[in-house]
C-alpha positions in Angstrom: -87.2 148.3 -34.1 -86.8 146.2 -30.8 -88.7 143.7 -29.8 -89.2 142.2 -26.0 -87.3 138.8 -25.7 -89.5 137.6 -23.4 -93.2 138.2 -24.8 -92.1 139.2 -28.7 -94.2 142.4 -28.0 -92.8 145.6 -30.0 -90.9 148.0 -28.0 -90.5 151.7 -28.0 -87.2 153.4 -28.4 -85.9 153.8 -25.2 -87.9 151.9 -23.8 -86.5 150.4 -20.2 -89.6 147.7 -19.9 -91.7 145.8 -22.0 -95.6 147.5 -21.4 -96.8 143.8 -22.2 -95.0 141.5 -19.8 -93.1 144.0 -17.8 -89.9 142.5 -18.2 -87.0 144.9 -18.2 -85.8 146.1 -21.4 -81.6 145.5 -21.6 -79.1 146.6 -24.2 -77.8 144.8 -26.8 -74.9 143.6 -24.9 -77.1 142.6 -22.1 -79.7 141.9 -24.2 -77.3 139.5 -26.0 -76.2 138.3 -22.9 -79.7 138.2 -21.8 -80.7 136.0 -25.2 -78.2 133.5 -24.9 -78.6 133.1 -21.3 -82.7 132.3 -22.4 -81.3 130.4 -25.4 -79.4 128.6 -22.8 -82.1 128.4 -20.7 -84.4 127.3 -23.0 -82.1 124.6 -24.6 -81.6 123.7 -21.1 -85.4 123.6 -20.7 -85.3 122.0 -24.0 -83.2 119.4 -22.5 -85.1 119.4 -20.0 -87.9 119.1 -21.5 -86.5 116.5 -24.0 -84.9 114.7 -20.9 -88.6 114.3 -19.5 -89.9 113.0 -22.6 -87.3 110.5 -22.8 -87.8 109.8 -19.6 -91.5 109.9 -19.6 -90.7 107.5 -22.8 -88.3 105.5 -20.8 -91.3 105.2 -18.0 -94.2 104.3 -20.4 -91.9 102.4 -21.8 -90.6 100.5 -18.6 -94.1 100.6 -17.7 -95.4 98.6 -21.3 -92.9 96.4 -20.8 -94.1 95.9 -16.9 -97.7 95.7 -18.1 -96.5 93.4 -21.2 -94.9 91.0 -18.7 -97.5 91.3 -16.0 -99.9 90.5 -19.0 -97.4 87.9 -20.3 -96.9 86.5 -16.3 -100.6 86.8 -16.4 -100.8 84.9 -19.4 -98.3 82.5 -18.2 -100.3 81.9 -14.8 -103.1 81.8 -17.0 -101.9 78.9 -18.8 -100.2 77.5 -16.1 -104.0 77.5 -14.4 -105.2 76.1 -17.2 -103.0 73.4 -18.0 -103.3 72.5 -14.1 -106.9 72.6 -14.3 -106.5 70.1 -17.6 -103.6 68.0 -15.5 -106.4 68.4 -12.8 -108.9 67.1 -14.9 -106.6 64.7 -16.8 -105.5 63.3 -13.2 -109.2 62.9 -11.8 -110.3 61.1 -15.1 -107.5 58.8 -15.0 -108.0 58.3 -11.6 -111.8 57.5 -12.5 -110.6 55.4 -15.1 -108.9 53.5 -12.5 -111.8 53.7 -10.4 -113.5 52.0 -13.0 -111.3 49.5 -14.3 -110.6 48.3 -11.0 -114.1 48.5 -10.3 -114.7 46.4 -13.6 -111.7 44.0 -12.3 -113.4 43.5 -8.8 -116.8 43.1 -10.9 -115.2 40.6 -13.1 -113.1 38.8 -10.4 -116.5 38.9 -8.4 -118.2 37.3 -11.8 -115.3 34.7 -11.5 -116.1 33.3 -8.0 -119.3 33.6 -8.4 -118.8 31.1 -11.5 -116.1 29.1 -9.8 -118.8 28.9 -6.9 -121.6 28.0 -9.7 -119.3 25.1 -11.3 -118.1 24.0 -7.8 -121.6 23.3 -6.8 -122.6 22.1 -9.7 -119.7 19.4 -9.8 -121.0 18.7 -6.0 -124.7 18.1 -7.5 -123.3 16.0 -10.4 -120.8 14.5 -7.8 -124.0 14.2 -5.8 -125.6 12.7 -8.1 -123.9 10.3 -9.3 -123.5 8.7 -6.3 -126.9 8.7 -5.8 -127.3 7.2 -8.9 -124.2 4.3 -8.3 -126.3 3.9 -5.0 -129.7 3.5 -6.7 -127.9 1.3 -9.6 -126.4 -1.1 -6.6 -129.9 -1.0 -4.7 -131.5 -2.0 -8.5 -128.8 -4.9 -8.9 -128.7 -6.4 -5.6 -133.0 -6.4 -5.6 -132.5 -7.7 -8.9 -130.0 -10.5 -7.7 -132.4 -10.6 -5.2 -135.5 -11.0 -6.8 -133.7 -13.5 -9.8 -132.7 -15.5 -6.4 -136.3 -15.5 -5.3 -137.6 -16.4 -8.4 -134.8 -19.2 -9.3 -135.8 -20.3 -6.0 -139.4 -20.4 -6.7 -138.9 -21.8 -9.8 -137.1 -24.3 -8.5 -140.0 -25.1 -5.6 -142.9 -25.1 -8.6 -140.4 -27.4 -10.4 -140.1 -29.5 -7.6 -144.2 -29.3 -7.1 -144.4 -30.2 -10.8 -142.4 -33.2 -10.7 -143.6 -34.1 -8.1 -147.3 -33.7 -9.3 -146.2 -35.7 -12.3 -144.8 -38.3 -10.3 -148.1 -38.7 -8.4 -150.2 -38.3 -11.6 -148.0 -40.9 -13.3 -148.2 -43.2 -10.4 -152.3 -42.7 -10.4 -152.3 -43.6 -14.6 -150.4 -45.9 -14.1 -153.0 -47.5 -10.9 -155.7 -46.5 -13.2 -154.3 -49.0 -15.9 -153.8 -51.9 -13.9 -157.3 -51.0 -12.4 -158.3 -50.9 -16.2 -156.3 -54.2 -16.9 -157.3 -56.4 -13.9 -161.5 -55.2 -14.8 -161.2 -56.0 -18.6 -159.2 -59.4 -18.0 -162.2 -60.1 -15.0 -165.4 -58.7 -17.4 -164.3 -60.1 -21.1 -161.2 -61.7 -21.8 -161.8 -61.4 -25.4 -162.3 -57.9 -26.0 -160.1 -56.3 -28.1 -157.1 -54.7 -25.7 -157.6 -50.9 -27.7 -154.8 -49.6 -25.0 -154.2 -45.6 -25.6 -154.8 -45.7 -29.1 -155.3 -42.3 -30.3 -156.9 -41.2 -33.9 -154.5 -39.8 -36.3 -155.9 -40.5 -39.6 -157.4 -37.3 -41.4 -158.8 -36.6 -44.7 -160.6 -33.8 -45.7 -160.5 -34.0 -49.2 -163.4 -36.9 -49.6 -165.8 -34.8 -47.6 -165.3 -32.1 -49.6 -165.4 -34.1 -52.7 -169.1 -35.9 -51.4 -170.5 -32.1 -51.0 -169.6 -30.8 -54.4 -171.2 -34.6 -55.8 -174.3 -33.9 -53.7 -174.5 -29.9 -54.8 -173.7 -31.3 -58.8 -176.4 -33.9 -58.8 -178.7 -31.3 -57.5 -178.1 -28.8 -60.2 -177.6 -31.2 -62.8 -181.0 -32.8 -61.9 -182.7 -29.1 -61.6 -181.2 -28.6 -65.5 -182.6 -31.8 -66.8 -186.1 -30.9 -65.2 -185.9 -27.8 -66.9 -184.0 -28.0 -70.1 -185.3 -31.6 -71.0 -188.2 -32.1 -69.1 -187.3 -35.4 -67.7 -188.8 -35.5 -64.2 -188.1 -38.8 -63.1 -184.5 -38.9 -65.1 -183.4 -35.7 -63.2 -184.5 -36.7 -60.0 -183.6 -40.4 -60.3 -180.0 -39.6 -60.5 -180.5 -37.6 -57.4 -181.0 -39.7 -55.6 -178.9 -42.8 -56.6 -176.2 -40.0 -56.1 -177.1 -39.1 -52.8 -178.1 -42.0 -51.4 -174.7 -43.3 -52.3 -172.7 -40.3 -50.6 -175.5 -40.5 -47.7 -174.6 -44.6 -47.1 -170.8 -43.8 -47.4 -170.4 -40.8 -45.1 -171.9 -43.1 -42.8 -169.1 -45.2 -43.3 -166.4 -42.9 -42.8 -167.5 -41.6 -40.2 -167.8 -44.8 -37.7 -164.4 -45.7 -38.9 -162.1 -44.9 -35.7 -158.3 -44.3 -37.3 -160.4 -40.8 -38.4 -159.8 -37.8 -36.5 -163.2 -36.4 -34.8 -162.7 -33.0 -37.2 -162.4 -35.5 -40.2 -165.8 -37.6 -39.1 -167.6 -33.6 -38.6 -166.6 -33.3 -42.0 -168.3 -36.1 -42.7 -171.3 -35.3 -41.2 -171.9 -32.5 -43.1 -171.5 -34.3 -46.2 -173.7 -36.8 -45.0 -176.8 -34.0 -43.8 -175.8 -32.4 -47.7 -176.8 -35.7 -49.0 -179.5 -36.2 -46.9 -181.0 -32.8 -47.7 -180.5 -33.6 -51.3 -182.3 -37.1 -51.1 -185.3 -35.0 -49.7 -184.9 -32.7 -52.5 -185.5 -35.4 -54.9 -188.2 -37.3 -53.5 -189.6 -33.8 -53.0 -188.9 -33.6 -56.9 -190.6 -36.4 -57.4 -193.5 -36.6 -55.3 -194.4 -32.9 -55.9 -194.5 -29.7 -58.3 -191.1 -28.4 -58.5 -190.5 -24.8 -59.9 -189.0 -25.1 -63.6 -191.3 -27.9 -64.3 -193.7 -27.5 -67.5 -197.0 -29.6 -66.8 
């Protein structure tokens, strides 16, 4: 049983072509010659065919590797981009940062005139100042000196005024004595010469004394009237009391060495008395409260 090399399809005997592909139908010599010329052609077409794979594999291949290494160069410029864009960025904040530091170094230096301005003027005022004040201190002294001048001066003058008013009053006392002098020795040239004699004696303990005696004898008689009932006992001692004070303060008080607040004293010791005399002639002469009739 043949069978057709070309198609496989089963062939008839003696049969000079295939009915199915129409190829012609050789011998076995030719057909051998025919089978290893297809085996060669197909393992050259195998070859072939296995050349084009590896070549195909060779290409898709060379053309991974192209599209790994445009990827990777992609990659690579993508990173290159981006680490640009970050030097970029890096590069312009730095440079803002050095905007603003020297921004904050011209802000700062600016702040430091400006102070340095402030504290120069402000050493001007208190330089300023202080003139003024030296100035107004040297204006105060010299009115001072001035004025301590003007007033040593007029001191001086109202000195002058005043000695010389005492001179003239001295020189008019003294006129007025030998006026004095000259009229006493042409009136009475036996009257006491009293000069300037001037009071110096005081005492105000005796006036004192006189009042609390006058008060005493008035209570003391006022007791006796009541207690004792001895009208004309009571108001006899009164009396003698007072009168005696009364006749005394007199006394006293005409005496000249006295001083005129002693002889006031007196007086008032003297009106006591007086006012107690009355109390006991009263006493006497009338109806005095206390008294049992």
């Amino acid at each position: 049983m043949k069978f057709c090399i070309y198609c496989g399809e089963k062939l008839e005997e003696g049969a000079k072509f295939c009915l199915k592909c129409g190829q012609k139908v050789f011998d076995e010599a030719e057909e051998k010659k025919a089978a290893e010329a297809a085996a060669l052609k197909m393992a050259q077409a195998e070859e072939e065919r296995k050349a084009k794979e590896e070549a195909e594999r060779l290409r898709k291949e060379e053309e991974a590797r192209l599209e790994a290494e445009a990827k990777a160069k992609k990659e690579e410029e993508k990173r290159l981009e981006e680490e640009r864009k970050l030097a970029e960025k890096k590069r312009k904040e730095e440079e803002k940062r050095e905007q603003e530091r020297l921004k904050a170094e011209q802000k700062a230096k600016e702040e430091e005139e400006k102070k340095a301005r402030k504290e120069a003027e402000r050493l001007a005022k208190e330089e300023a100042k202080k003139k003024e004040l030296e100035r107004l201190q040297q204006e105060k002294e010299a009115a001072q000196k001035q004025l301590e001048e003007e007033k040593q001066k007029k001191a001086e003058a109202e000195k002058s005024d005043i000695q010389k008013q005492i001179e003239l009053e001295r020189a008019e006392l003294e006129r007025l004595k030998k006026e004095k002098a000259q009229l006493l020795q042409q009136n009475s040239p036996e009257i006491e010469k009293e000069g300037d004699f001037i009071p110096t004696k005081h005492n105000g303990i005796l006036p004192i004394v006189f009042v609390i005696l006058s008060v005493g004898s008035l209570v003391l008689s006022l007791y006796l009237n009541t207690v004792l009932e001895s009208k004309y006992l009571a108001f006899g001692i009164t009396l003698g009391v007072n009168l005696i004070i009364f006749i005394m303060s007199i006394i006293f008080m005409a005496n000249k060495k006295y001083t005129k607040a002693t002889k006031w004293m007196f007086v008032i010791s003297m009106l006591i008395a007086l006012a107690a005399l009355l109390g006991g002639v009263i006493g006497i002469l009338g109806n005095i409260p206390g008294h049992k009739y």
